[in-house]
DRENDO-1510 file (C-alpha; in Angstrom, 1 decimal, always signed):
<recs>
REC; n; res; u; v; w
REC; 1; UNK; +228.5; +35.3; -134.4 .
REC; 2; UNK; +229.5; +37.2; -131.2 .
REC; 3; UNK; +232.3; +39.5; -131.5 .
REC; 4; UNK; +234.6; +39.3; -128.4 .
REC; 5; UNK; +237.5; +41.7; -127.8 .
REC; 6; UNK; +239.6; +41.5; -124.4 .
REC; 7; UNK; +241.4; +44.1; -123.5 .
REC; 8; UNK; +242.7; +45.8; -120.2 .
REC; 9; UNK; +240.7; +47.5; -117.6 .
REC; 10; UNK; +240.4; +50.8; -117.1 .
REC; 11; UNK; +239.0; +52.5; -113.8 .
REC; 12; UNK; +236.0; +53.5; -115.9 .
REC; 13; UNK; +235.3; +49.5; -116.5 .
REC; 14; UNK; +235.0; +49.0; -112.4 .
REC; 15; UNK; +230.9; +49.1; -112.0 .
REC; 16; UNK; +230.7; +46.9; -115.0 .
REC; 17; UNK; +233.4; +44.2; -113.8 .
REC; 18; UNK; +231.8; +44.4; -110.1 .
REC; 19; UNK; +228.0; +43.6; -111.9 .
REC; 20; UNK; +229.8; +40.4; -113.9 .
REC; 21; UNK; +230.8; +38.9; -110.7 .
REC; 22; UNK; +228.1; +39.5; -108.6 .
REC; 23; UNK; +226.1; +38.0; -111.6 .
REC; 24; UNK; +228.7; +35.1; -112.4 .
REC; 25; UNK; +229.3; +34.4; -108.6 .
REC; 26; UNK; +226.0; +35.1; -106.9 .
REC; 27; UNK; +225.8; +35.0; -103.3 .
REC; 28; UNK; +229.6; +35.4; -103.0 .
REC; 29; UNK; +230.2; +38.1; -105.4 .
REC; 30; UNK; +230.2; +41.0; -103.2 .
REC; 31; UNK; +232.9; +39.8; -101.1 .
REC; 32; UNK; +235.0; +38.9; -104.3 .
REC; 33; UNK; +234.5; +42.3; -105.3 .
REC; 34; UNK; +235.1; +43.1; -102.0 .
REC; 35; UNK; +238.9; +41.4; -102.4 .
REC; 36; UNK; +239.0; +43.5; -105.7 .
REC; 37; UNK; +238.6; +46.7; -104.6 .
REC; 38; UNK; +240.8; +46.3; -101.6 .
REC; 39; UNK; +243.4; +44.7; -103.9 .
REC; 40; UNK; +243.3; +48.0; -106.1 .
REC; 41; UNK; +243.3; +50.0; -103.3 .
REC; 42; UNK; +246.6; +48.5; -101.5 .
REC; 43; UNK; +248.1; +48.5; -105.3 .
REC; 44; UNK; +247.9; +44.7; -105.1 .
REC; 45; UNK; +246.3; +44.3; -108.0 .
REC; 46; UNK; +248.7; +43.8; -110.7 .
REC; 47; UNK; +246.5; +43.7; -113.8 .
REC; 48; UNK; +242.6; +43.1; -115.0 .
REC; 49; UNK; +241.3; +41.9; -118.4 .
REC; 50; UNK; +237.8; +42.3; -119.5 .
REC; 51; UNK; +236.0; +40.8; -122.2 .
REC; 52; UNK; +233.8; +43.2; -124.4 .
REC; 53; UNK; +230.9; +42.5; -126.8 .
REC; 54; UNK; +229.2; +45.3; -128.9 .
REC; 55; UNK; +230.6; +47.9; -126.2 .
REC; 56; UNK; +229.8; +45.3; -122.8 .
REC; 57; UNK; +231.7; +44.3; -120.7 .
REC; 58; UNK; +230.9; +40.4; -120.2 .
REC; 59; UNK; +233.8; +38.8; -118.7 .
REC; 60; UNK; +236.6; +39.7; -116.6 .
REC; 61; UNK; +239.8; +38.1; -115.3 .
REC; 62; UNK; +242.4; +39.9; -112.6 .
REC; 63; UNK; +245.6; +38.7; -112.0 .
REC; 64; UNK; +246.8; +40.4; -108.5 .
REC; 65; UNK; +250.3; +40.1; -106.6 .
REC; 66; UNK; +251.1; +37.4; -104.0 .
REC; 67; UNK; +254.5; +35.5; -102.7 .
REC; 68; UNK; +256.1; +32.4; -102.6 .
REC; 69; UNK; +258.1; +31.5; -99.4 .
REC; 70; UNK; +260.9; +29.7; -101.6 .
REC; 71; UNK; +263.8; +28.7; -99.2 .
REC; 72; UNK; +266.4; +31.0; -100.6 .
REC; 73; UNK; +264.0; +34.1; -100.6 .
REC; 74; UNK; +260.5; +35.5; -101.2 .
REC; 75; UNK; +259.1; +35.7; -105.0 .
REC; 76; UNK; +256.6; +37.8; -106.1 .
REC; 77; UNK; +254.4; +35.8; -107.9 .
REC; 78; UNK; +250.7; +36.0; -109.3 .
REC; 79; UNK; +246.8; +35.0; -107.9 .
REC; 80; UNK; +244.3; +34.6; -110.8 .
REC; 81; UNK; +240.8; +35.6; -109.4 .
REC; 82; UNK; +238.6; +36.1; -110.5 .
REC; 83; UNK; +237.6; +34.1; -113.7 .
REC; 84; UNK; +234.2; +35.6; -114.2 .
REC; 85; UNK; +231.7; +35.6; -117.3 .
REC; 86; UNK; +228.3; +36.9; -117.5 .
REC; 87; UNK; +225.7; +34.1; -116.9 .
REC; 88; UNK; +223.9; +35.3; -120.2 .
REC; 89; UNK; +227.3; +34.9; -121.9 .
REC; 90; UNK; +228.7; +31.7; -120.4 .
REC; 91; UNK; +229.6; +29.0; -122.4 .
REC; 92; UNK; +230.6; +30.8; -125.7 .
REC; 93; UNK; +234.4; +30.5; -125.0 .
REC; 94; UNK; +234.9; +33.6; -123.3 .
REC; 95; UNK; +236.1; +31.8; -120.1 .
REC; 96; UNK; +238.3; +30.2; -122.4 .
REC; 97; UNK; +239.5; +33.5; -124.2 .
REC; 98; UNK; +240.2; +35.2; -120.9 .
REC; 99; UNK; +242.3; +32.4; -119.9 .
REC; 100; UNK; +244.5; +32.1; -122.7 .
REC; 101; UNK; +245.3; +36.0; -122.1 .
REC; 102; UNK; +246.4; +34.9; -118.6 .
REC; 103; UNK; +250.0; +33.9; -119.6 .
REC; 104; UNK; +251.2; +36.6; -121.8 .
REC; 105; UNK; +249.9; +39.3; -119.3 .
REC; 106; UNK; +251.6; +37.8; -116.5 .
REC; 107; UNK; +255.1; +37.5; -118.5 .
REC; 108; UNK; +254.7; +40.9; -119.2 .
REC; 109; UNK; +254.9; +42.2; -115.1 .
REC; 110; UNK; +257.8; +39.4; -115.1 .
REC; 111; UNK; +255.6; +36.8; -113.1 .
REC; 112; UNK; +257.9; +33.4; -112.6 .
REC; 113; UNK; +254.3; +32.0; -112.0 .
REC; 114; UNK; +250.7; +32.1; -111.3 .
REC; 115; UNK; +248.3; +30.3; -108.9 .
REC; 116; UNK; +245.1; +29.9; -108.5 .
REC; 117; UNK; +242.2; +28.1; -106.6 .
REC; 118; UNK; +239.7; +26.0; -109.3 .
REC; 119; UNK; +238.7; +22.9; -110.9 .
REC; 120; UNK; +241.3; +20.8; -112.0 .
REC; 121; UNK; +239.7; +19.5; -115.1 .
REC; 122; UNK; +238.8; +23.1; -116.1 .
REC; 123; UNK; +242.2; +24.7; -115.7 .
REC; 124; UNK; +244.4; +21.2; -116.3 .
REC; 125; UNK; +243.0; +21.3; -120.2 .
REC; 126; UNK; +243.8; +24.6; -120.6 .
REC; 127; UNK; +247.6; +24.3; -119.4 .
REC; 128; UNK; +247.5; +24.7; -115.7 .
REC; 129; UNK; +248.5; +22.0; -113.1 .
REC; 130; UNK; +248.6; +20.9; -109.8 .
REC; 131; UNK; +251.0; +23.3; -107.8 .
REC; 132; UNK; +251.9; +20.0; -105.7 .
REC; 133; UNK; +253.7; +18.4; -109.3 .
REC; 134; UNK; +256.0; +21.3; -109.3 .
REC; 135; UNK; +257.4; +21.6; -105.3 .
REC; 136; UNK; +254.3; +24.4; -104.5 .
REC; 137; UNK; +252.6; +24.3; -101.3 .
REC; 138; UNK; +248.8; +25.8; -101.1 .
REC; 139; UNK; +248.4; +28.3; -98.8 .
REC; 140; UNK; +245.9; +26.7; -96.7 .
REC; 141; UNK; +244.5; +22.8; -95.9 .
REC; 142; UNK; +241.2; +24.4; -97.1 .
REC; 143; UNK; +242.1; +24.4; -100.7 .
REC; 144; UNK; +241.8; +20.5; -101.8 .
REC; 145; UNK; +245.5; +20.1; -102.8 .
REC; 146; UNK; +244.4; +19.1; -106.9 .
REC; 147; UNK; +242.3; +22.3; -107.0 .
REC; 148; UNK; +245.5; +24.7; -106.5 .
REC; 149; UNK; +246.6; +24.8; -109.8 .
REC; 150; UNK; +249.7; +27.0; -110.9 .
REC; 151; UNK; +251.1; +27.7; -114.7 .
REC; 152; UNK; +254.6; +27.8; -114.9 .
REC; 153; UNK; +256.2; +30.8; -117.1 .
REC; 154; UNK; +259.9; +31.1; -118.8 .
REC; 155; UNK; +261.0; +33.4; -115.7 .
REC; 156; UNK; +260.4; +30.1; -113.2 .
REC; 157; UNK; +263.5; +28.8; -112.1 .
REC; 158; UNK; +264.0; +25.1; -110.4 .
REC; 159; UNK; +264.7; +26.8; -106.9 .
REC; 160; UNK; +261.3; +28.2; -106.6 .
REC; 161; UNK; +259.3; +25.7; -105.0 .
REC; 162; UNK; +257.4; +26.6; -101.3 .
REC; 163; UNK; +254.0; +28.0; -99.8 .
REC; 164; UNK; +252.2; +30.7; -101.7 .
REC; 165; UNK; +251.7; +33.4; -99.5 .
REC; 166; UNK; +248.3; +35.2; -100.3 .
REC; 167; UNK; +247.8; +39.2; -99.0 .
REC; 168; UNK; +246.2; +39.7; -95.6 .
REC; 169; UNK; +243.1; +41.0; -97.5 .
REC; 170; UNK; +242.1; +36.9; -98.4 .
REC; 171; UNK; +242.5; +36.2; -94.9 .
REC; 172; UNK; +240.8; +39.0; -93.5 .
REC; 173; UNK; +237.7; +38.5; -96.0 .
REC; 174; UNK; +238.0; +34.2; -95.2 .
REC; 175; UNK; +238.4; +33.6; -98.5 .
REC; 176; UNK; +241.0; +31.2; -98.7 .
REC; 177; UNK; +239.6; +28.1; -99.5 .
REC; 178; UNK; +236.5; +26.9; -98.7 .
REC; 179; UNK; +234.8; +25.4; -95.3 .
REC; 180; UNK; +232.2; +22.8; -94.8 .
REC; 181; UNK; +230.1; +21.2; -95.7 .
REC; 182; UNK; +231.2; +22.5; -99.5 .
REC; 183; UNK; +234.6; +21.7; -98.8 .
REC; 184; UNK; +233.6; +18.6; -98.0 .
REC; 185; UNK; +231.4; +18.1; -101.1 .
REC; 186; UNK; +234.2; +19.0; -103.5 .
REC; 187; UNK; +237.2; +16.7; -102.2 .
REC; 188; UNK; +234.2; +13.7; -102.5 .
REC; 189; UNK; +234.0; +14.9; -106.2 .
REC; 190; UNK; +237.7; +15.8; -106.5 .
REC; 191; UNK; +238.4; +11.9; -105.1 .
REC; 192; UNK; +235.8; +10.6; -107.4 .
REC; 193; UNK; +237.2; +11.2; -110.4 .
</recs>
């Protein structure tokens, strides 16, 4: 059996976190690296996990800082992204153990909330819902309404409800959503089930 510990990132764990995603994400990887590093750099990013097994790391998940427009001000809120696991190590519940560290991290910066952009199924079992259910608007048309999920935390209060507001570096990097044809392809699947 696999021995999986997740702990913080440190500055040393960079290389190793940027070689998970371009592994777990492929053609897109640089550029979410690319949103990393930029999101460290601006002091956006608010806090990174990593899973380790016998000394490597094999998953990661960051959880950087965003807004919600709410009517009677802006919240800071949280983005989780990216969910990443080794290819080699995928589907041994380190997804899955990442995840479950999501909420308690994100209580800890006083987070009323997190978003994120993924498969409902996926994120729905493990406690997330569509940000539509709560009064949450998706930042752009791109992102097929059930795929922006958000996890509610004690500090949530019934007032904040509005559009996530992402940083300029999403925007600038077009990676807000997705375009066609593959956003096409997911809201047929999406409406499918």
């Amino acid at each position: 059996m696999v021995t999986i510990r997740i702990r913080e990132a440190g500055d040393s764990d960079t290389p190793a976190v940027e070689a998970v995603v371009e592994s777990a994400f492929g053609a897109k990887g640089a550029a979410v690296n690319d949103v990393m590093a930029r999101l460290r750099g601006a002091d956006d990013m608010a806090v990174e996990l990593v899973a380790e097994s016998d000394g490597e790391v094999v998953g990661c998940v960051a959880l950087s800082r965003a807004w919600l427009d709410a009517r009677e001000r802006l919240v800071e809120v949280l983005v989780l992204s990216p969910l990443a696991v080794a290819p080699d190590h995928q589907r041994q519940g380190i997804g899955v153990r990442l995840l479950a560290e999501v909420p308690e991290a994100a209580e800890s910066l006083g987070a009323p909330l997190v978003f994120l952009e993924g498969a409902p199924g996926y994120y729905g079992a493990h406690g997330w819902s569509a940000a539509s259910a709560h009064g949450l608007e998706r930042p752009s048309r791109r992102i097929p309404e059930p795929a922006c999920q958000a996890l509610l935390l004690s500090s949530h209060e019934p007032w904040m409800t509005g559009r996530l507001v992402y940083p300029d570096v999403w925007w600038r990097l077009d990676l807000v959503g997705l375009r066609d044809p593959e956003l096409v392809e997911i809201e047929t699947a999406l409406t499918a089930d």
